[in-house]
N, C-alpha and C positions, 0 to 999 in steps of 0.2 A: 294232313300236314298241320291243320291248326290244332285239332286236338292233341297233337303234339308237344306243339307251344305251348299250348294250353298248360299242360300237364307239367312241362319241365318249369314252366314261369312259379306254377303252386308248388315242385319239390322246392325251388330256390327259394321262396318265399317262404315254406315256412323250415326251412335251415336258419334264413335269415332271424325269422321269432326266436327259434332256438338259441342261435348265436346271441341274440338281443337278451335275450328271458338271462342268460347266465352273465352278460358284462351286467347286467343292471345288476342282478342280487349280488352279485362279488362286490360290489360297488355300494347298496343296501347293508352289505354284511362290515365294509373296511368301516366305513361311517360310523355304527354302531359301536365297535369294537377298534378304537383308533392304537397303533403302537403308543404306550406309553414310556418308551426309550428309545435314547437315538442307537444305543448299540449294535453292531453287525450283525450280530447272529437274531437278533429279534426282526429284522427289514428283512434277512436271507429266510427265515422261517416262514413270515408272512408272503412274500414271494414265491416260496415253492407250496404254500397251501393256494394259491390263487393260480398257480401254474396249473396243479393238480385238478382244481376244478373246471379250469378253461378245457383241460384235456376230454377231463368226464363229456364236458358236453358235446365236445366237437367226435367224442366215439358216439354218442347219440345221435349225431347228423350220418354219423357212418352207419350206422343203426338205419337210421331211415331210409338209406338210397340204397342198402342192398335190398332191404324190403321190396322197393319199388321195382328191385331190378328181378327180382324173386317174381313179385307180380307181373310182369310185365314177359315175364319168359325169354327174358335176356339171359337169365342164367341159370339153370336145374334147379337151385335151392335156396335158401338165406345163405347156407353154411359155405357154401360157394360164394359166395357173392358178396359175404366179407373178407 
């Protein structure tokens, strides 16, 4: 039962890094490269390149818990198990 715990405390955790690792460089990247116009379509661009990268990461997290779920013989395969 606690290796259990154990195990799901570490998948959450390091979803969480993940989760953490991508607002921080989205945020590393806005900084650098700030809108230099208040126009629409340059705030709607920038938003859907920040959308697109939040997505990348959070299939990375999907990525990693079918792995676990692969390893753990929850589920026949990865390809399954995404």
């Amino acid at each position: 039962m606690l290796s259990k715990l154990l195990l799901a405390w570490c998948l959450m955790a390091l979803c969480v890094v993940i989760h953490a690792s991508a607002v921080a460089s989205a945020m590393r990247w806005v900084r650098r490269h700030p809108a230099k116009s208040q126009q629409f379509w340059v705030w709607t661009w920038l938003f859907a390149r920040l959308a697109g990268w939040m997505i990348l990461f959070h299939l990375i997290e999907i990525f990693v818990w079918a792995l676990s779920y692969a390893w753990l013989r929850a589920m026949p395969d990865v390809q399954s198990a995404l």
